[in-house]
C-alpha positions as protocol buffer text, in pm:
chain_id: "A"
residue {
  index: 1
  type: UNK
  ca { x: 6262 y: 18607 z: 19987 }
}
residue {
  index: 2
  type: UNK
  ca { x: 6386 y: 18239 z: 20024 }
}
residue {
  index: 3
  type: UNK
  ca { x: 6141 y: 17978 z: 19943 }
}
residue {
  index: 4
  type: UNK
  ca { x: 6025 y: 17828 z: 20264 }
}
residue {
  index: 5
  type: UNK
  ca { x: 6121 y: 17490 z: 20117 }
}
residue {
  index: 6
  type: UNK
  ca { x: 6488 y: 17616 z: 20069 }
}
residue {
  index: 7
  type: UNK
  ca { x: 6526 y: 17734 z: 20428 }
}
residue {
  index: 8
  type: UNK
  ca { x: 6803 y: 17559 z: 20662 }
}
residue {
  index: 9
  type: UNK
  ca { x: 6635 y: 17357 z: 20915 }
}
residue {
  index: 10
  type: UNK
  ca { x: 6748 y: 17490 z: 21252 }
}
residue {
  index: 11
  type: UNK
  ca { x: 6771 y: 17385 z: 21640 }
}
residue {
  index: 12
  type: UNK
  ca { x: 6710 y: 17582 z: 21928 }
}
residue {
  index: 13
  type: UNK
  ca { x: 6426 y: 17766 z: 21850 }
}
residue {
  index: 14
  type: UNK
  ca { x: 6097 y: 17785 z: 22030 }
}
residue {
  index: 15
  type: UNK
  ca { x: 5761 y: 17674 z: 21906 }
}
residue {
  index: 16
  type: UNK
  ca { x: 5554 y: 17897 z: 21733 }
}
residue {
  index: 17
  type: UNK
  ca { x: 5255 y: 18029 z: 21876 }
}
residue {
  index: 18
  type: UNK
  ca { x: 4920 y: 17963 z: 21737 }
}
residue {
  index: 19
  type: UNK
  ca { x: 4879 y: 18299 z: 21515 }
}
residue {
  index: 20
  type: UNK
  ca { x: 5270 y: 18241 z: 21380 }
}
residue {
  index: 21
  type: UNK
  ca { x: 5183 y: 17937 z: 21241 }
}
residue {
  index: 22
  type: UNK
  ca { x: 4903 y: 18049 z: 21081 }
}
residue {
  index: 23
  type: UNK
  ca { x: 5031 y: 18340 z: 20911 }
}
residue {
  index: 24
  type: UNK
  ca { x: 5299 y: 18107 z: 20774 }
}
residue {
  index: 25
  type: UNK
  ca { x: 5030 y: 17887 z: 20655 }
}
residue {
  index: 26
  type: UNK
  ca { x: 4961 y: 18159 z: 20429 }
}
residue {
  index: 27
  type: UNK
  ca { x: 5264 y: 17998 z: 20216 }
}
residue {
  index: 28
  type: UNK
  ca { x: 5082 y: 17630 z: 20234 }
}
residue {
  index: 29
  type: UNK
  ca { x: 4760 y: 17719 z: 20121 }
}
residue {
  index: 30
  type: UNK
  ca { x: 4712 y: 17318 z: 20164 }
}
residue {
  index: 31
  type: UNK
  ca { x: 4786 y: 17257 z: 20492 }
}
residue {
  index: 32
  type: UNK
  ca { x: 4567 y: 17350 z: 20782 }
}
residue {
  index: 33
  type: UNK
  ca { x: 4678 y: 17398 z: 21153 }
}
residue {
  index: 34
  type: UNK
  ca { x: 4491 y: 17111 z: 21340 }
}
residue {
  index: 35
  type: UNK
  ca { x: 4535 y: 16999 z: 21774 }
}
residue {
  index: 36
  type: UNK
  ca { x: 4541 y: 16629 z: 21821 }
}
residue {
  index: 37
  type: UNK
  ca { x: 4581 y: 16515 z: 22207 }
}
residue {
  index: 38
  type: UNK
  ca { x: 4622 y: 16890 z: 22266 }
}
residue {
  index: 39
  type: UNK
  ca { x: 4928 y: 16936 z: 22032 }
}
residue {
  index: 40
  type: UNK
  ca { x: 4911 y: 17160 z: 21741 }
}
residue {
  index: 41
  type: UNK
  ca { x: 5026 y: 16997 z: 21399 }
}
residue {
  index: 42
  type: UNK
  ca { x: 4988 y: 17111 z: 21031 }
}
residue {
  index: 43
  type: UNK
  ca { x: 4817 y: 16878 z: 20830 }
}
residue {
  index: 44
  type: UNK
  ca { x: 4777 y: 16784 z: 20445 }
}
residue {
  index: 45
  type: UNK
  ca { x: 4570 y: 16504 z: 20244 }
}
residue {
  index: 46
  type: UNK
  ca { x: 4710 y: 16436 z: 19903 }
}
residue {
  index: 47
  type: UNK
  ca { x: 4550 y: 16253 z: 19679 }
}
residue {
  index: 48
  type: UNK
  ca { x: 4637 y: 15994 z: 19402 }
}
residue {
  index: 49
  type: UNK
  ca { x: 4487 y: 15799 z: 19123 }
}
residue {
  index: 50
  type: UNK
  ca { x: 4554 y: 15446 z: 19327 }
}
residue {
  index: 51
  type: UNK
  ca { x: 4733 y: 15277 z: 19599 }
}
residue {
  index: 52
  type: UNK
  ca { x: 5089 y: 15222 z: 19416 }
}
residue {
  index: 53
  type: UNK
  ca { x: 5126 y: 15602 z: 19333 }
}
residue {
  index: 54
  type: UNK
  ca { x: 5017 y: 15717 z: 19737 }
}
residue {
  index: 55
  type: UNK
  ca { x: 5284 y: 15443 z: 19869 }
}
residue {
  index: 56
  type: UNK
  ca { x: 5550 y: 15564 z: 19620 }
}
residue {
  index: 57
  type: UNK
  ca { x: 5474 y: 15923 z: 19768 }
}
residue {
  index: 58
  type: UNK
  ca { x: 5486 y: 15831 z: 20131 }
}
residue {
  index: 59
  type: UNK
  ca { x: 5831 y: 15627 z: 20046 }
}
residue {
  index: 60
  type: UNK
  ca { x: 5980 y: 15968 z: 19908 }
}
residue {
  index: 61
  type: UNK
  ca { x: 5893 y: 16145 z: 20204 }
}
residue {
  index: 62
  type: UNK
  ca { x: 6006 y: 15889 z: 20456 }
}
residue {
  index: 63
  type: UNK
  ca { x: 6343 y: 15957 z: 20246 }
}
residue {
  index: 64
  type: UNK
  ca { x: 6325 y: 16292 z: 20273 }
}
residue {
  index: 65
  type: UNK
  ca { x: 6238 y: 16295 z: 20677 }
}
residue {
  index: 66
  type: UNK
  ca { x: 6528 y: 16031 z: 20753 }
}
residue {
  index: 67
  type: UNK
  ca { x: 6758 y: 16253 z: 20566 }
}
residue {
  index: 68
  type: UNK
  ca { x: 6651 y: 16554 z: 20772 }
}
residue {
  index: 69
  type: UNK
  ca { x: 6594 y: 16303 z: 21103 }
}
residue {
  index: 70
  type: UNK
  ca { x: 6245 y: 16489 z: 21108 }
}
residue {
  index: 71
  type: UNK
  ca { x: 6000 y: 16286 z: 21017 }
}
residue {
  index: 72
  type: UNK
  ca { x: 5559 y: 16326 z: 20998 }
}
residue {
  index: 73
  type: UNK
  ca { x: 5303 y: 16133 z: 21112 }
}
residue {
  index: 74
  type: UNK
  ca { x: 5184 y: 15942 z: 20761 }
}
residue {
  index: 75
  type: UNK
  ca { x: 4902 y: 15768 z: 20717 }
}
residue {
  index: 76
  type: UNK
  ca { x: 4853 y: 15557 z: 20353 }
}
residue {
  index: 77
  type: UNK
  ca { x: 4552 y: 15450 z: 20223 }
}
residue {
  index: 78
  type: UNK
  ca { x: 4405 y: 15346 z: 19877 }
}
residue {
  index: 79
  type: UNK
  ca { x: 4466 y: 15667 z: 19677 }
}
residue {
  index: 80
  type: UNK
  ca { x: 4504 y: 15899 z: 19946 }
}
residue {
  index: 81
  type: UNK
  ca { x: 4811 y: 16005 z: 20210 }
}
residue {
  index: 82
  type: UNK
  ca { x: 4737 y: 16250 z: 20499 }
}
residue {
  index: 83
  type: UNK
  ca { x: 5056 y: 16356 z: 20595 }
}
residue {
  index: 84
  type: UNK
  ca { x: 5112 y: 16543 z: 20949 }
}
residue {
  index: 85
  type: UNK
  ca { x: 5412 y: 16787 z: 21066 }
}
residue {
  index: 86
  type: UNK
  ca { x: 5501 y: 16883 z: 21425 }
}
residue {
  index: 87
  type: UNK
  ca { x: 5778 y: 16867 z: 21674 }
}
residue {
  index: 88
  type: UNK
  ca { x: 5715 y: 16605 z: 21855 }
}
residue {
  index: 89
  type: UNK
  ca { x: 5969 y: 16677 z: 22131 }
}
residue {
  index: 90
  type: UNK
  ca { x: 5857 y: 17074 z: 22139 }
}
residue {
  index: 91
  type: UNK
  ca { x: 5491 y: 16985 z: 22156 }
}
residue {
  index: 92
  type: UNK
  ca { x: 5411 y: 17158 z: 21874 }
}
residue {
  index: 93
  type: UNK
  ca { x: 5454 y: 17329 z: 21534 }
}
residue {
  index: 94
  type: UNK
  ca { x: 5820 y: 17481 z: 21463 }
}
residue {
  index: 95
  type: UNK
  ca { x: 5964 y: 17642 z: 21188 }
}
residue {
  index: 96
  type: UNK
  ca { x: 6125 y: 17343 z: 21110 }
}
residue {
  index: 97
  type: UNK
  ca { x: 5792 y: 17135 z: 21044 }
}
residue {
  index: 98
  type: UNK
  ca { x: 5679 y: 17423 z: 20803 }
}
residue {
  index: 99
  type: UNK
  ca { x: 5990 y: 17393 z: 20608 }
}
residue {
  index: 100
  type: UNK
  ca { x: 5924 y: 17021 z: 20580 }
}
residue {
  index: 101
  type: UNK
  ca { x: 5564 y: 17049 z: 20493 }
}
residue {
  index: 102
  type: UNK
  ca { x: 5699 y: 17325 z: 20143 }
}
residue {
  index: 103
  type: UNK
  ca { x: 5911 y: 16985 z: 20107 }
}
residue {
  index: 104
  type: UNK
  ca { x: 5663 y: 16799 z: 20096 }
}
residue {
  index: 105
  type: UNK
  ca { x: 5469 y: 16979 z: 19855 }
}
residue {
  index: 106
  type: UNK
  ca { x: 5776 y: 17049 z: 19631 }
}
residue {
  index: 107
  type: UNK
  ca { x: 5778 y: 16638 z: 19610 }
}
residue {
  index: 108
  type: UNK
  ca { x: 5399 y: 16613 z: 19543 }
}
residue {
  index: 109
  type: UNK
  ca { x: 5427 y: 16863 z: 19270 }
}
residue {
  index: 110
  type: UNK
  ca { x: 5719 y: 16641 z: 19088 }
}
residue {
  index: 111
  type: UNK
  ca { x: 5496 y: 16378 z: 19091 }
}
């Protein structure tokens, strides 16, 4: 099976329902499937030893998202980023955001 980092982002598709998102969570053992304003997102803290190493992280996946033109909700703080995938459009989580999120993670583990 492909890694769901490897996956081909795609258009078109409907949001995922609630129990599809969490079974795919099962690959992002991380992330947890959160509702903000009503609108399901998958969410992630990571954490680092001080502020230079977190903004150096959120920089690489601002890259990453304007690449893709999908980009998270990011919030940086001293030693810490909580980093947030949905589709914003959608109103929710899509398959897309899940692939972004085993991006994500790929990046945090090269760190």
């Amino acid at each position: 099976m492909t890694d769901l980092a490897d996956r081909p982002l795609t258009q078109g598709q409907p949001i995922l329902s609630l129990t599809e998102v969490r079974q795919q969570l099962d690959a992002l053992p991380h992330w947890t499937l959160n509702e903000q304003a009503a609108v399901p997102r998958i969410e992630r803290v990571y954490r680092f030893a001080d502020f230079a190493q977190a903004l150096a992280f959120v920089n690489q996946v601002g890259a990453l998202a304007e690449a893709q033109n999908h980009h998270p909700a990011l919030l940086l703080e001293w030693g810490k980023v909580s980093a947030s995938w949905w589709s914003h459009d959608a109103g929710g989580v899509h398959t897309n955001d899940l692939t972004m999120a085993a991006r994500t993670e790929r990046l945090f583990q090269q760190t």
